[in-house]
C-alpha positions as CSV (number, residue, x, y, z in Angstrom):
1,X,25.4,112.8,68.6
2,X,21.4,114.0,68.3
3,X,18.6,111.4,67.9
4,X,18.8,108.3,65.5
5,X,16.5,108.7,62.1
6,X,14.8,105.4,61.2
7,X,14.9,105.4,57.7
8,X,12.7,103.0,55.1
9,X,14.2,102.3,52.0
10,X,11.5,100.9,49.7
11,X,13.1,98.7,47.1
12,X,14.1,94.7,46.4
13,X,17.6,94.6,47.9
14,X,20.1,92.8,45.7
15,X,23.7,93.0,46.6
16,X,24.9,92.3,43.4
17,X,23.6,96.0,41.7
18,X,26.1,98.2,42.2
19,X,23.3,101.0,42.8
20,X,21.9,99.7,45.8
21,X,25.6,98.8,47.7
22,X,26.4,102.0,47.3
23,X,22.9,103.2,48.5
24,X,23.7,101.4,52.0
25,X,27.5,103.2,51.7
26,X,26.0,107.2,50.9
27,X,24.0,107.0,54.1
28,X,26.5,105.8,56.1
29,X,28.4,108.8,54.1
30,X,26.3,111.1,55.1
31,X,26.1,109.2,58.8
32,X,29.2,110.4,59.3
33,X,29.1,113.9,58.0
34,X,26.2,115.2,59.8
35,X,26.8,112.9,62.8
36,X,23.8,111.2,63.3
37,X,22.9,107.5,64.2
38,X,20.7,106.3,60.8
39,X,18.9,103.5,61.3
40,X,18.1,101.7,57.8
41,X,15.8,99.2,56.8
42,X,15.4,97.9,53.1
43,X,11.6,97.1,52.6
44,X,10.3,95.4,49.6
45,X,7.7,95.9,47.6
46,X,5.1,94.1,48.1
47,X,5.8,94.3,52.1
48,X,5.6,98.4,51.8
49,X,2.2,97.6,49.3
50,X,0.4,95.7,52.6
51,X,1.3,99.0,55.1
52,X,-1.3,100.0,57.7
53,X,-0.8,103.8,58.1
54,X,0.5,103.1,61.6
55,X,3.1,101.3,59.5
56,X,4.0,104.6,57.9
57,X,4.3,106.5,60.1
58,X,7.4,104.8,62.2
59,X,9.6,105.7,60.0
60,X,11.3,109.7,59.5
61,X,12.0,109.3,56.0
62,X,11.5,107.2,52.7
63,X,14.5,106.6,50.2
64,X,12.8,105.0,47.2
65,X,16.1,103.0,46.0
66,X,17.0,102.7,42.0
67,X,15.2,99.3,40.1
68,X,15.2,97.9,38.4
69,X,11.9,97.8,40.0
70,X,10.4,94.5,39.8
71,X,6.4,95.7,40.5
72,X,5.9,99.2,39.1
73,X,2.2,98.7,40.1
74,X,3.3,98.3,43.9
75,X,5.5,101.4,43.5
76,X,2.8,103.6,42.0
77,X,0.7,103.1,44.9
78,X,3.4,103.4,47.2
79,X,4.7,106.6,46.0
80,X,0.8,108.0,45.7
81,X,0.4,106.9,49.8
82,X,3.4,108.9,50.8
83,X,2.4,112.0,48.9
84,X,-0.2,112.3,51.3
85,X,2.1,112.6,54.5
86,X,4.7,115.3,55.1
87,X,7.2,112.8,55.7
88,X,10.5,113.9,54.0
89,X,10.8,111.6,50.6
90,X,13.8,110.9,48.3
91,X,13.3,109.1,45.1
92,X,15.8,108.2,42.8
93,X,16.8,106.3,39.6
94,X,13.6,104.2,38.3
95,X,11.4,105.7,40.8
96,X,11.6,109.0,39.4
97,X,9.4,108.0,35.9
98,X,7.0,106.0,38.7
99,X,6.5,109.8,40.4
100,X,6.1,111.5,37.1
101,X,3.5,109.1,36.3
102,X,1.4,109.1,39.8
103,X,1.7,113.5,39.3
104,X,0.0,112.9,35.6
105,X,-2.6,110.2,37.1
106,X,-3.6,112.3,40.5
107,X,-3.8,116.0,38.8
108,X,-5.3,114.1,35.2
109,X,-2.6,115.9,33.3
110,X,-3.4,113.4,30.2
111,X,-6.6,114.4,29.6
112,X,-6.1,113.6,25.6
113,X,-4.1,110.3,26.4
114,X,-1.1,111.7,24.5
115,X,2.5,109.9,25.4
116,X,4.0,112.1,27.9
117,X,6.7,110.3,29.0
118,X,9.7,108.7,27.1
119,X,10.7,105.5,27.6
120,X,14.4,104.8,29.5
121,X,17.2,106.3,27.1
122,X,20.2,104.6,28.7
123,X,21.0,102.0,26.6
124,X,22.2,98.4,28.1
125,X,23.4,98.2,31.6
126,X,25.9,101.1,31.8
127,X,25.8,104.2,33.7
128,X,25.6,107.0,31.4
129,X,27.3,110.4,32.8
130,X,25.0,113.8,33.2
131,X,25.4,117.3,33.3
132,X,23.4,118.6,36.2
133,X,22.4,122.3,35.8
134,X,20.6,123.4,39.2
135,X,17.4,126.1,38.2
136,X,16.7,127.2,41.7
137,X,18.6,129.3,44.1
138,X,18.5,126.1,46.6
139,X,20.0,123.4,44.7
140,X,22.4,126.2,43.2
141,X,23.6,126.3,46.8
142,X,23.4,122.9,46.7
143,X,25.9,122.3,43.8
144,X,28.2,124.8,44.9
145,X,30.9,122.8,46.1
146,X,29.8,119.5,44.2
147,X,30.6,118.2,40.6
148,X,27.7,118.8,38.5
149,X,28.3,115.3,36.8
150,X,26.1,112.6,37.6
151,X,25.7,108.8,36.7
152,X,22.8,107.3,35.8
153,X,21.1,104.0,34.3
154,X,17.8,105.8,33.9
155,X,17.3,109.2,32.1
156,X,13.4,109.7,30.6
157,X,12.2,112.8,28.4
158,X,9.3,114.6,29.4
159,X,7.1,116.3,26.9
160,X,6.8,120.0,26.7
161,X,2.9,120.0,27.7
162,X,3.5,118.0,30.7
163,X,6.6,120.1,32.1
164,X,4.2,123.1,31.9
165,X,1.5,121.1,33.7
166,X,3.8,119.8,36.8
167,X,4.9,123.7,36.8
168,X,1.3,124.5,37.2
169,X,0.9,124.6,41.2
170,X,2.4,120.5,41.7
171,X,6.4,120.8,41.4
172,X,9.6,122.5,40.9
173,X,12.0,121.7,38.1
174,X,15.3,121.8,40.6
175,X,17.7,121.1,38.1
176,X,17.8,120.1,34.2
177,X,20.4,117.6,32.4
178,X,22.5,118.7,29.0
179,X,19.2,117.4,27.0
180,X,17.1,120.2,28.8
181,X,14.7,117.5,30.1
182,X,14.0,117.8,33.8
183,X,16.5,115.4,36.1
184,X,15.5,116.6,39.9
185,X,12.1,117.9,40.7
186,X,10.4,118.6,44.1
187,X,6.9,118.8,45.0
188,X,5.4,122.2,46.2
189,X,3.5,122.1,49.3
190,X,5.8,119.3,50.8
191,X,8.8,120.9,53.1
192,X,11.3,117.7,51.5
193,X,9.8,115.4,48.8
194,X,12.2,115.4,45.6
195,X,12.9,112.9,43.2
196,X,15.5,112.9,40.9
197,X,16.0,110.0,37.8
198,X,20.0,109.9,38.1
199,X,21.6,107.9,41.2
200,X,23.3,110.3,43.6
201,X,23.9,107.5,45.8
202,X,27.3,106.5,43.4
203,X,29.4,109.3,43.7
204,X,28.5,109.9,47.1
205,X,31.9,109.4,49.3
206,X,32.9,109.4,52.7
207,X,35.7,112.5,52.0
208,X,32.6,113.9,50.3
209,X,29.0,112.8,50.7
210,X,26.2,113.5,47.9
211,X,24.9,116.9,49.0
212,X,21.3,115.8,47.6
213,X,21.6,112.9,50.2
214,X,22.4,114.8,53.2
215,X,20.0,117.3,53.0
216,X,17.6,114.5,52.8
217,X,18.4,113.3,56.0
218,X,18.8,116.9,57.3
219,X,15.1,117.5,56.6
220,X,14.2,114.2,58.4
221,X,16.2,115.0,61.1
222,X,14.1,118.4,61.3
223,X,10.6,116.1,60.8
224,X,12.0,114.0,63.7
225,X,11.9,117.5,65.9
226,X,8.7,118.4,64.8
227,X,6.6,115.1,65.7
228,X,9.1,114.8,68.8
């Protein structure tokens, strides 16, 4: 068995959403598929707000868990902090609209103040299935073997002029939902920083861990080698 990772995972842990119980159960999923000691340590908010960069830096990866979140104001500057290091970075489920927003603040895509962003379309408090349809040749490999149908509580619309502008030299559509909105994008210039607004971490299981999940851990594993 190689080298532990010490994971963070920056959300407000509550064992009664069904999101973040199975969060702790996908990485010990994937734990056991790639054979590796993770280490993980939920964080909350306002703790990861108060980080010294010595503070980031101790950890080999950052799973931003599904909300609800309770401060989106924390989590925007959270999310813009990491962007800065080339630590590997998964966000999913309510994080994902909190990324899209930090992209459209830090590159000014909203230069008229239009609404770019929908609000959630998941009604209530059921998980509402997707059709995942991988774009690039990675996540194609990716899917592969997995079932392209995903559950989610989250699922946002982004307009046409601000897909063209995350295009524009900031991110990757990876893979679009049966609306044709964007449901996993990665950032360019980052060797592992995606996030995706479905949560991977429920049908993740221990015959057959989320794909999205493992990699994760497989490009901290290779961060882990780089800084020694």
């Amino acid at each position: 068995m190689s080298k532990g990772l010490k994971i963070a995972i920056i959300g407000d842990y509550n064992f009664t959403y069904n999101s973040h119980h199975a969060t702790n159960l996908a990485i010990d999923h994937s734990a056991n598929f790639l054979d590796v000691d993770i280490n993980y340590y939920w964080i909350k908010l306002n703790e990861v707000a108060k980080f010294k960069p010595q503070n980031f830096a101790q950890y080999d990866g950052y799973l931003v868990a599904p909300g609800p979140i309770t401060n989106p104001f924390f989590l925007h500057g959270i999310i813009k902090e990491i962007i800065n290091r080339k630590i590997p970075t998964l966000i999913t489920g309510d994080g994902y609209k909190t990324l899209i927003e930090v992209l459209i603040s830090t590159y000014r895509l909203n230069g008229q103040r239009e609404k770019l962003i929908s609000e959630n379309l998941v009604d209530g408090q059921q998980f509402e299935k997707l059709t995942i349809t991988p774009k690039s040749k990675e996540f194609v490999n990716l899917y592969e073997n997995y079932s392209n149908i995903e559950l989610t509580g989250t699922r946002y619309s982004l307009y046409p002029q601000l897909i063209e502008g995350l295009k524009n030299d900031i991110a990757d559509i990876e893979a679009t939902n049966q609306f044709e909105d964007p449901e996993i994008i990665s950032l360019k210039n980052h060797d592992f920083f995606v996030g995706c607004g479905f949560c991977p971490q429920i049908s993740s299981t221990r015959e057959i861990p989320h794909p999205l999940i493992y990699t994760f851990f497989k490009a901290c594993l290779i961060h882990l080698e780089k800084v020694g």
